[in-house]
SEMITI-987263 format. One record per residue (C-alpha): residue number from 1; residue in one letter; x, y, z. Coordinates in pm, whole numbers, plus 50000, padded with zeros to 5 digits. Example, Ala and Ser with C-alpha at 12.3 -4.5 7.8 and 13.67 -1.06 7.14 Angstrom:
BEGIN
nr  rest  xx  yy  zz
1  A  51230  49550  50780
2  S  51367  49894  50714
END
This chain:
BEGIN
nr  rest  xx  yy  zz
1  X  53202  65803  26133
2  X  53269  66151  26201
3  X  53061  66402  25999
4  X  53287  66702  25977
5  X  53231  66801  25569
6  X  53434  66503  25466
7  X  53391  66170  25622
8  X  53670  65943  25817
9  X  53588  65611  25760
10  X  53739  65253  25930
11  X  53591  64959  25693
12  X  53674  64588  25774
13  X  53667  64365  25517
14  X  53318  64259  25554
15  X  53212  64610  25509
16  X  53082  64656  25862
17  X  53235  64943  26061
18  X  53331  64828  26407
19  X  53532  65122  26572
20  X  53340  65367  26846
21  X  53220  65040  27072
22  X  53086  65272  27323
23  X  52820  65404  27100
24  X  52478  65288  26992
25  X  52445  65217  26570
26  X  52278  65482  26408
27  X  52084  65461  26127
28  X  52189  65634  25827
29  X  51863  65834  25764
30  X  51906  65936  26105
31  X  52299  66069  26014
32  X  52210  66208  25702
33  X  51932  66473  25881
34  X  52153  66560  26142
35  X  52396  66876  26149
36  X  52738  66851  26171
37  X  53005  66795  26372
38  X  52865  66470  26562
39  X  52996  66085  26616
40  X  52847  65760  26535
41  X  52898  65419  26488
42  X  52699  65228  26222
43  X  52638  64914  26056
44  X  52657  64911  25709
45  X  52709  64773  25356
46  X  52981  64880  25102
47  X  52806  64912  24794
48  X  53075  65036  24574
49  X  53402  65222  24558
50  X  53584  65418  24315
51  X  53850  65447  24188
52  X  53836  65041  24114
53  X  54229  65031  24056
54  X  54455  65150  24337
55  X  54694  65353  24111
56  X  54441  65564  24028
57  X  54361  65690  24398
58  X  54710  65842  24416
59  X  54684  66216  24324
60  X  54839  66529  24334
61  X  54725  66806  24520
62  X  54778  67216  24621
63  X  54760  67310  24943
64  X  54712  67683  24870
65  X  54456  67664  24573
66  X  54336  67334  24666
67  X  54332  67170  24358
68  X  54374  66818  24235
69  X  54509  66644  23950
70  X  54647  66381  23820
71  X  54981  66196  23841
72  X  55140  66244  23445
73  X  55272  65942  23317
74  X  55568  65885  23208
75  X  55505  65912  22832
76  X  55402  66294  22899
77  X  55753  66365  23121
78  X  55925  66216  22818
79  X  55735  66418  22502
80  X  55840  66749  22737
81  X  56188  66635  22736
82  X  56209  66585  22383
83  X  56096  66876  22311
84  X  56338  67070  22525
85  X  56616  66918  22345
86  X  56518  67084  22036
87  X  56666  67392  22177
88  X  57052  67329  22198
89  X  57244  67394  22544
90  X  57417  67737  22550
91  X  57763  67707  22593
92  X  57778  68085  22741
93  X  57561  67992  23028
94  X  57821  67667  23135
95  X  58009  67677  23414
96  X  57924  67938  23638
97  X  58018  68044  23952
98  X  57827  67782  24129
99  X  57841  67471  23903
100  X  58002  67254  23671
101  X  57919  67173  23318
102  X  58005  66920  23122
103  X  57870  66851  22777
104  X  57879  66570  22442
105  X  57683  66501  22153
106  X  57503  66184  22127
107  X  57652  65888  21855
108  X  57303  65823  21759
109  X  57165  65979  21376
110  X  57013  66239  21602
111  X  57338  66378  21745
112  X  57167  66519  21999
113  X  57362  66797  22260
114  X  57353  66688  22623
115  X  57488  66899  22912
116  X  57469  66840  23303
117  X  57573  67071  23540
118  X  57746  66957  23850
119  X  57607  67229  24131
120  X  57917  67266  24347
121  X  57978  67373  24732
122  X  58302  67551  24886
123  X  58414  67584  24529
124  X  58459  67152  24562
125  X  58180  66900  24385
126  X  58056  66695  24699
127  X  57980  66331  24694
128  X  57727  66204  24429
129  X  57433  66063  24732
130  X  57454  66461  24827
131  X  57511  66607  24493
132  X  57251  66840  24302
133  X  57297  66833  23895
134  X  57050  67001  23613
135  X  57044  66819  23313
136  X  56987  66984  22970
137  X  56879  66782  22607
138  X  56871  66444  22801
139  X  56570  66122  22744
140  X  56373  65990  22995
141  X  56620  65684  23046
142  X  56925  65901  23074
143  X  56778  66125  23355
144  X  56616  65843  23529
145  X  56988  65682  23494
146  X  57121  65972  23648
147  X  56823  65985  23957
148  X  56993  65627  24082
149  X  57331  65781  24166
150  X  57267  66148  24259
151  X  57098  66268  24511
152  X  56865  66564  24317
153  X  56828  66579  23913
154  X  56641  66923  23775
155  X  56546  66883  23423
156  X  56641  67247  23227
157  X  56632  67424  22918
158  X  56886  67710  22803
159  X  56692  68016  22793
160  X  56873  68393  22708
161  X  57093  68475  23004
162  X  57014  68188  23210
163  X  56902  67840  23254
164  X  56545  67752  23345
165  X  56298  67497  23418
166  X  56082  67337  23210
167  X  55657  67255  23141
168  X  55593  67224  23487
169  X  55358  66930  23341
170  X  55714  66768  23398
171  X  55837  66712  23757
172  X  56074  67001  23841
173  X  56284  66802  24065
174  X  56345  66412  24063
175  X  56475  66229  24428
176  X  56569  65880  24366
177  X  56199  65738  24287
178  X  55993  65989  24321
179  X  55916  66284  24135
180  X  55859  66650  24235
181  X  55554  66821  24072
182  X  55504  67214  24080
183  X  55146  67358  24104
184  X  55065  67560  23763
185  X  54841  67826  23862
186  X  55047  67912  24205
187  X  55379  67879  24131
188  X  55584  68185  23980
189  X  55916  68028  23846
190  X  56265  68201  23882
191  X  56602  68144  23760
192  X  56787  67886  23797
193  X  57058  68064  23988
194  X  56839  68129  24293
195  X  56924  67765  24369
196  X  57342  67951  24414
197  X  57179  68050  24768
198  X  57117  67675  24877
199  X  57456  67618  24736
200  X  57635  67885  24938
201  X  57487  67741  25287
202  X  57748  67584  25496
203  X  57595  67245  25461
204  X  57325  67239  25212
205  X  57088  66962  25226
206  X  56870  66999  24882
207  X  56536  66908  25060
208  X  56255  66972  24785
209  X  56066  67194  25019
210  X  56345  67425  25007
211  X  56462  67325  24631
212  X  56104  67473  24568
213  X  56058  67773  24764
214  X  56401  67932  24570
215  X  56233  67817  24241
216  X  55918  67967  24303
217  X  55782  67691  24281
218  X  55429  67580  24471
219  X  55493  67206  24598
220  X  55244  66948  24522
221  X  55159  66674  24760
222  X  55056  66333  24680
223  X  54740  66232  24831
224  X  54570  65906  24836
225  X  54144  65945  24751
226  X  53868  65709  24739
227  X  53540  65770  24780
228  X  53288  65440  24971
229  X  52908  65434  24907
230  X  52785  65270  25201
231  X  52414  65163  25273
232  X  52212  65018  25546
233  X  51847  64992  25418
234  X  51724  65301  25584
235  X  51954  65528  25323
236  X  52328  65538  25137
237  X  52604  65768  25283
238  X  52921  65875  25084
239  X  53214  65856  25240
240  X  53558  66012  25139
241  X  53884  65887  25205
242  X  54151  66157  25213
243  X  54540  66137  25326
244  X  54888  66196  25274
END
């Protein structure tokens, strides 16, 4: 164990910590009033762990604030998209000088308005595994749909003179499976047509890291957590588990 603020911990599955054979076993008393940093190698009982479900160790955090919060499910994502489409796309703000728009109402007793904008490159829309589109008005199922053949879907909403991200409770970015989350407090949003930079490069890639930096947009990281309770008789130690 390494006592450094947080604790790195190696635990077999009979909850006895084998790694640093070169050192003696410590007591846990004996860790516990000493001063950090320091190694030791102990012998010790897992008493309990939390989170009990694995799911639930998966997180999201800041790296500027620090913060930490939880991964929305997929019920939230899809009330925020719902509401969006109250707000009808604006044709004025369709096909720009950087993108594509396309756009149909729904058959459904809803009739809802759907639009998706095709960002393009060298004036020419490139293949759909390298293709960035914003969709406006759609469901959960239609933009998931839409994550399995393109490379990059942004969720958007027509605002006055341009077009602009949504809640960022909602992932501002989706890449195949996984979904890009925005940090509330740090991020400061711009228009959607500082993505028109990315699209000017001479081979733009659409990495998120860069999607978010011309969106204003602080990235959150997913982290995996747990926390171990671990006791030897002479005292209990908790340990925290903490990687990307």
């Amino acid at each position: 164990i390494g006592i450094h603020g947080a604790f790195c911990v190696c635990v077999c599955c009979f909850a006895v910590l084998t790694d640093h054979q070169d050192l003696n076993n410590t007591e846990l008393k004996t860790i516990m009033n000493s001063t950090a940093p320091q190694q030791y190698r102990i012998r010790a009982k897992l008493r309990t762990y939390k989170p009990q479900k694995l799911h639930q160790s998966v997180k999201l955090h800041c790296s500027k604030c620090n913060s930490l919060q939880e991964v929305p499910d997929g019920d939230e994502f899809d009330f925020i998209l719902q509401r969006s489409a109250i707000t009808a796309p604006n044709p004025e703000l369709h096909n720009t000088s950087w993108y594509d728009s396309v756009m149909w109402t729904t058959e459904d007793e809803k009739q809802r308005k759907i639009a998706i904008h095709f960002v393009r490159h060298d004036e020419l829309l490139q293949q759909p595994e390298n293709t960035l589109l914003m969709i406006e008005g759609g469901t959960l199922k239609e933009v998931l749909k839409l994550t399995k053949r393109f490379k990059c879907v942004i969720p958007v909403r027509s605002a006055e003179d341009d077009l602009e991200l949504l809640d960022l409770s909602a992932p501002f970015l989706l890449q195949g499976n996984v979904k890009y989350y925005g940090c509330k407090q740090c991020s400061t949003p711009k228009p959607i047509k500082s993505l028109s930079s990315i699209a000017a490069e001479q081979e733009p890639s659409w990495e998120p890291t860069e999607i978010a930096q011309a969106l204003g947009i602080e990235l959150l990281q997913y982290v995996f957590i747990m926390k171990f309770t671990l006791v030897d008789g002479t005292g209990a130690l908790n340990a925290y588990l903490f990687d990307y």
